[in-house]
TORDREN-700037 format. One record per atom (N, C-alpha, C): x, y, z. Coordinates in steps of 0.02 Angstrom, whole numbers, plus 50000, padded with zeros to 5 digits. Layout:
XYZ...
//
This chain:
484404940050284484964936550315485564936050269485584935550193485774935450158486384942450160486044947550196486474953650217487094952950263486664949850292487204947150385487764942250374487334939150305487934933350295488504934250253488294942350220488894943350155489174949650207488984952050247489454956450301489844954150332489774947450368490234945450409490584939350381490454937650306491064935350273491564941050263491294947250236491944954450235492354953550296492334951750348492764952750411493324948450402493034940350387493604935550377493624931250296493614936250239493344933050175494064927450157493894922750114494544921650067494914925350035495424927650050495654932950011496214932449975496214927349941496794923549880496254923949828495454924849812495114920149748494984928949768494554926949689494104931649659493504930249672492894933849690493164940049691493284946049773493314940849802493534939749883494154948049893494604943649854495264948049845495194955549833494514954649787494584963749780494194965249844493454964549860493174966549920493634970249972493864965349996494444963950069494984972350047495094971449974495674978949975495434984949994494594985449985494354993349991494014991150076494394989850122494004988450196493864996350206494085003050180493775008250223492895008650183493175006250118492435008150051492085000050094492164995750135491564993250167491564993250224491824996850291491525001450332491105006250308491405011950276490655016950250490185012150231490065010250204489445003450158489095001250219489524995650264489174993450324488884997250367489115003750394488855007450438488335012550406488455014950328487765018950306487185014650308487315004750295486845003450269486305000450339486854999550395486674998650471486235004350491486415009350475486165017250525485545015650484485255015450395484745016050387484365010650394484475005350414483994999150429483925000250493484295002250563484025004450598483455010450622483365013950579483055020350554482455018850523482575014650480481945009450461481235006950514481915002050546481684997850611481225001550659481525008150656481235013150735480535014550706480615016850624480185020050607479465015350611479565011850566479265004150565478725004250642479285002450716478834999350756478605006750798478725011050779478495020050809477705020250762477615016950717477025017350644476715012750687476915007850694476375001250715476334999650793476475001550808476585002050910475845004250938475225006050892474725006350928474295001350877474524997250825474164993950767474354986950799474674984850839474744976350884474324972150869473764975450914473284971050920473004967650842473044971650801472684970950751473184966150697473854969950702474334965250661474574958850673474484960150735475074954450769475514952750769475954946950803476504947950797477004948750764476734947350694477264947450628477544952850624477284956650634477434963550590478144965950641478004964550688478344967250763479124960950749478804956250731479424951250734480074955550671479634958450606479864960750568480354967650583480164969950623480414975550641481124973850685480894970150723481584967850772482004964950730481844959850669482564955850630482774961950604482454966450583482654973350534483264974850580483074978150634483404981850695484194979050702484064970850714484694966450709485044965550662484774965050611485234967250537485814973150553485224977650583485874985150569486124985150625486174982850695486494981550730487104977250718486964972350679487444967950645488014972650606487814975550544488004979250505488564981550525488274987750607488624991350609489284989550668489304983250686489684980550724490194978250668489954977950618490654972950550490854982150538490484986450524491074993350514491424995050578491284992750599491794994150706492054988950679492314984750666492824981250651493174981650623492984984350529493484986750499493824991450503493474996050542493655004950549494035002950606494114997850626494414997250711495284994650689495124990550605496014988250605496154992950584495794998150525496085004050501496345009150537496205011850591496225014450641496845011350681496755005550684497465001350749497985003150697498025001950623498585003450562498925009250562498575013350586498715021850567498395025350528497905029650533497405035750513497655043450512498485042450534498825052150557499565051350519499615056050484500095057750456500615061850505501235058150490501615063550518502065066650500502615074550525503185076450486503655070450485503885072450403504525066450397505015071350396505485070350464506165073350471506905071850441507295075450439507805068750422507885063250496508095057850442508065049450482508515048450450508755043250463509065036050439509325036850366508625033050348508485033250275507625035450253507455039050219506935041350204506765037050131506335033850124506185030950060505435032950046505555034549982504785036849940504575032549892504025029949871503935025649835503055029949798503145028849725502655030449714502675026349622501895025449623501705021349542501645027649503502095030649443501955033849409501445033749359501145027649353500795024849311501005029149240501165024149205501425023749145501895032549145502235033549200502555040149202502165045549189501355048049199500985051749220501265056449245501365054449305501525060049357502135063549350501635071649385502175076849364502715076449396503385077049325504005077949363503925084449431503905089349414503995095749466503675092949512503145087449519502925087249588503295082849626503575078349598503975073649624504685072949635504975078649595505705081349617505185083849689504985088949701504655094149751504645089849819504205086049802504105081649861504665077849880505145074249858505915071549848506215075549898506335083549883506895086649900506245088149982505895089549976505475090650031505545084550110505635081150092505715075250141506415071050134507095073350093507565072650079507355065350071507055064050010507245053750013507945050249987508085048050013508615043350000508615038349956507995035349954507725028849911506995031049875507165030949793506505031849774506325027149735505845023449730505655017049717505045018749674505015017149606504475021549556504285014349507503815011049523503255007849482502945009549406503075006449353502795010249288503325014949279503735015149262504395018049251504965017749236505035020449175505835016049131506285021049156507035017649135507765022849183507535028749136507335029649079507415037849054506965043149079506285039249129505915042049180506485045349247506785040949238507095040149330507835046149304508025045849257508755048849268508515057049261507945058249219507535064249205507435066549285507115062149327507085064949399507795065549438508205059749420508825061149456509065068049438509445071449392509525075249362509255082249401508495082149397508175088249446508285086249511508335082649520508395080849608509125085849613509595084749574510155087249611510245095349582510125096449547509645104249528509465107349591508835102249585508475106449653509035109949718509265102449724510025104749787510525110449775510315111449705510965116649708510655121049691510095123049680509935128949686509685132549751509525127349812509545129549894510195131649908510695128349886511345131149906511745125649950511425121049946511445113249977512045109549929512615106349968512965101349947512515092849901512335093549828511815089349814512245082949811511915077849833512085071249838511835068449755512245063949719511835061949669511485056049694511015053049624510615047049636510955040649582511135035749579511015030449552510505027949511510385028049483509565025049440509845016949411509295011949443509255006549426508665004149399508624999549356507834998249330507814991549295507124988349310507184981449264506394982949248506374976249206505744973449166505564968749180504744967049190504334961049199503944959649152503804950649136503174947849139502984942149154502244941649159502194933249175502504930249150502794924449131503084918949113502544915949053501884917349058501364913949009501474919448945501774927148959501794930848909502324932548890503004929848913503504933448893503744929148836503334923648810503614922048770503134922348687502584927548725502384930248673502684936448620503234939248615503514943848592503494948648603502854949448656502924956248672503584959748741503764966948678504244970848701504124973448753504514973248790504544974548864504674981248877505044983948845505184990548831504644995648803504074992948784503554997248760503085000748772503184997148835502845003248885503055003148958502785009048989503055008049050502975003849111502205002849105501904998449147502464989749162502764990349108503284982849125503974984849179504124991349186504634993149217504654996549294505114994849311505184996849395505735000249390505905007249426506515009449414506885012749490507165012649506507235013449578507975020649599507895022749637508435030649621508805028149694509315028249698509535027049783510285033749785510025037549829510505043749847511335041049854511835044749834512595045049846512675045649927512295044949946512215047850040512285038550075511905036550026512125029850084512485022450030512805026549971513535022849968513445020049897513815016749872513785013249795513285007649808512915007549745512585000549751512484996449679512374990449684512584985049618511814982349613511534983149544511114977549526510994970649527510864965949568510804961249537510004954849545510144950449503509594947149470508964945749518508514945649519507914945049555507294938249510506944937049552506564930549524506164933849456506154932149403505574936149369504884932649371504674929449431503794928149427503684933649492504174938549501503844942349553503484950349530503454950649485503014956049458503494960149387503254966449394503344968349325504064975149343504414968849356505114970949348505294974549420505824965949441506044968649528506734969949511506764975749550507464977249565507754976549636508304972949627508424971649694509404973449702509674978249730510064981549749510534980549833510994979349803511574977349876512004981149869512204983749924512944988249929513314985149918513724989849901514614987949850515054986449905514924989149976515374988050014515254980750065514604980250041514264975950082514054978750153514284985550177513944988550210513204993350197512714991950232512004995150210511764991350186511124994350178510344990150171510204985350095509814981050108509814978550042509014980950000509144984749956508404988249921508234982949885507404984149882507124980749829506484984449803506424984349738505964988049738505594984149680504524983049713504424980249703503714981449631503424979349588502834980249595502294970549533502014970249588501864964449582501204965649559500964957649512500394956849448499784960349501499304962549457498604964849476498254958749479497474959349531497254953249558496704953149499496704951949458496214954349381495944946749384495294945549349494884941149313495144936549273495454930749301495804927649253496794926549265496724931549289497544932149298497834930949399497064929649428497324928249510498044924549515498154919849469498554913949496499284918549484499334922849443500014926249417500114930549501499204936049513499444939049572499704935049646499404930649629499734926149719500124924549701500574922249669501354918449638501574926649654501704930649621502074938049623502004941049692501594940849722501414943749792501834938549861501844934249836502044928249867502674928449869503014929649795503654929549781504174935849821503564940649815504034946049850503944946449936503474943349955503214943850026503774938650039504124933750007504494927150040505184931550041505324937850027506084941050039506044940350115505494941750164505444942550224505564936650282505454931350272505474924750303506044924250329506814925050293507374928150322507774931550280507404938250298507864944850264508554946050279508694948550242509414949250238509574958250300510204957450301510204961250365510014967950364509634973450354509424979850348508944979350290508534973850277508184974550203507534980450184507484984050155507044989150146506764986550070506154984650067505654981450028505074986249994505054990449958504434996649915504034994549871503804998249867503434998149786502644998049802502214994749743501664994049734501374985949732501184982049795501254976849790500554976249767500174979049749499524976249717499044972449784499214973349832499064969949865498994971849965498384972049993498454976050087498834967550128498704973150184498884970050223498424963150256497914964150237497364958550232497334952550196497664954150140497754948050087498454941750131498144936950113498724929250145499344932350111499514934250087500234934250078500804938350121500354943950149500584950550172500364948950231499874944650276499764944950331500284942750385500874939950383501284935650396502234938950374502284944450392502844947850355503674943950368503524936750456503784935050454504434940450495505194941950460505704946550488505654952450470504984953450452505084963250425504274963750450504544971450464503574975650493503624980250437502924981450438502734987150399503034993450419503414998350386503695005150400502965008550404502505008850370501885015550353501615011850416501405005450443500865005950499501305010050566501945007550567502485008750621502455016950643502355019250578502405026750558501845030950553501285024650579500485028450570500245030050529500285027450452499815029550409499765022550363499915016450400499635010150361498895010350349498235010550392497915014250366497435018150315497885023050292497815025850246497715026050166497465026250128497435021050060497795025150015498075021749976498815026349915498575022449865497845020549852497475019949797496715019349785496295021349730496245025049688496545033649724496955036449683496915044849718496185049649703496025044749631495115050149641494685049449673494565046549724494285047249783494315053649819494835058049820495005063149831495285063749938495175059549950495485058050017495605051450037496415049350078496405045950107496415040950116495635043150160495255039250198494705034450163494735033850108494445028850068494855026350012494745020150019495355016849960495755012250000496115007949930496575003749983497525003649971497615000450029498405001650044498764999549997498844998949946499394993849920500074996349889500165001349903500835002949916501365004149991501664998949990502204997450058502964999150047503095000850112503954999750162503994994650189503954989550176504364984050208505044983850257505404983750296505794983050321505954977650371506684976650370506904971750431506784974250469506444971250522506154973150602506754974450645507244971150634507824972250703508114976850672508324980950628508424987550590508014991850606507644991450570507334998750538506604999050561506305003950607505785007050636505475013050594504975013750567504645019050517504235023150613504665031050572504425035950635504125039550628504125042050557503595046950525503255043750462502835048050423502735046850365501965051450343501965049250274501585056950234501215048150166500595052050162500305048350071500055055050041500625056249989500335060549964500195062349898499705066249871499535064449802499795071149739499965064649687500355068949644500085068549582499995072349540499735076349486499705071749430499265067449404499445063549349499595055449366499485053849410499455047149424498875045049483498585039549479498005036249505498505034549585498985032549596499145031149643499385037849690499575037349753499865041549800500455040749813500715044149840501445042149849501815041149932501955037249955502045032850024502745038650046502725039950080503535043050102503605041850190504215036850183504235035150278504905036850273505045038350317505655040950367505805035450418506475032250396506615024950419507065028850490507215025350565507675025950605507975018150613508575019550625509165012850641509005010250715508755007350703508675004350783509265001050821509764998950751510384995250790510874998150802510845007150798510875012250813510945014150886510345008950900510055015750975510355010351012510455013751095511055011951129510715006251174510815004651211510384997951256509994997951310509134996151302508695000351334508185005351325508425008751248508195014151221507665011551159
//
């Protein structure tokens, strides 16, 4: 029973504590779990009362009682993986072409700048992004890609738009006043690229308990979207209280976003966790776009379809509709890389 009772806490766990928080992130890694471990206790069960189905008389009823709780176990089991496989599935499980849109934003964790440049100019110019939002990544990461980005354009024969490169630094508040340099590695930096295509844009100040260095970006004209790009504390042993403060901090841009807000990065965190369940004035672009879903972490898993979400598009809902989108994996970093193709909804004419 002890089975039944730690399965169908997975459906509705606490998912602010440890170690709740991690469970709840890998929901596809406990569907597989629930349903392998359902199919063989039912398999068990059959076998079990197919062995003893002419031994009754002699056993009695125990044995038979044993066989049926077995049976119900994996019946149990496999009703909690139809559940999880059922939100994963309602999220988005299909990738689709990203055309030009709107605005196309890519977001990916270079982890500590790993990942290969050539793959990520490649993929960039491939889905024309507009907004690239890069986790673990200082500006001498980001201007190195700006730089090929507009390369790339001119060697198609394409009018190249440049990029902007913006970037800050994080830390908890319990460590930043330990001396350690912020600059010393990458993991403290967020650096964010936003195309000459949708206009000048200005840095300015962001909360610093919201992770490891937010950038948050407003047009110069005050026309267009307001970027932010995010990546918030890990849910680690010891350090929960930093991840719900940071997850929290960036999930509260949404409550009342500002008018076109487009929200990226690596929030450490699915759509399952209290902070993210509740987006409030913004939807998810990747579920909108059918591949919420889909997991853009660990990438050695080697598909997919196992792993969990925690890299997001956030957007203002009365804006911006995610129509396509791609997770795709790049050479040298543990994470995947999110690419949605945003449409203007305040755009479309009345009715439509």
């Amino acid at each position: 029973m002890a089975v039944v009772a730690l399965a169908l806490v997975s459906v509705l766990p606490p998912t602010a504590v440890f170690p709740c928080a991690q469970f709840i992130a890998l929901r596809s890694l406990l569907a597989v779990g629930a349903a392998s471990l359902g199919i063989l206790l039912l398999t068990v069960a059959f076998l079990w009362r197919r062995r003893r189905r002419g031994q009754l008389s002699r056993t009695g009823p125990g044995t038979c009682r044993t066989g049926v709780r077995t049976a119900v176990v994996g019946l149990v089991l496999l009703l909690v993986a139809g559940v999880h496989g059922g939100v994963l599935v309602a999220r988005g499980l299909r990738q689709r072409p990203v055309d030009a849109g709107a605005v196309s934003v890519l977001s990916l964790n270079t982890e500590r700048e790993g990942a290969d440049v050539e793959a990520v100019v490649g993929l960039a110019d491939a889905v024309g992004a507009d907004v690239l939002v890069l986790p673990e990544t200082t500006q001498r990461y980001g201007r190195r890609l700006a730089e090929a980005l507009t390369e790339q354009k001119q060697e198609s024969g394409t009018q190249p738009p440049s990029f902007a490169v913006f970037s800050a630094t994080g830390l908890p508040s319990d460590l930043a006043g330990q001396g350690i340099d912020q600059n010393s590695d990458p993991v403290y930096s967020t650096t964010v690229l936003v195309s000459s295509r949708l206009g000048g844009y200005r840095q300015v100040e962001e909360s610093v308990g919201a992770g490891f260095g937010t950038v948050r970006l407003e047009p110069e004209s005050g026309d267009g979207p307001v970027i932010v790009g995010a990546h918030t504390y890990p849910p680690l042993p010891g350090a929960m209280m930093w991840w719900r403060n940071s997850v929290t901090d960036v999930a509260s841009l949404c409550l009342q976003p500002p008018a076109g807000l487009i929200v990226a990065g690596d929030f450490n965190a699915t759509r399952d966790h209290a902070p993210l369940r509740n987006l409030g004035g913004c939807a998810s672009a990747g579920e909108q776009a059918g591949i919420g879903g889909l997991a853009t972490w660990p990438s050695s898993t080697g598909t997919t379809l196992l792993g969990a979400t925690i890299d997001h598009v956030l957007v203002d809902g009365t804006v911006w509709k995610g129509k396509g989108g791609r997770v795709v994996a790049i050479p040298g970093t543990d994470h995947r890389a999110i690419v949605v193709q945003l449409s203007d909804q305040s755009q479309q004419p009345a009715g439509h």
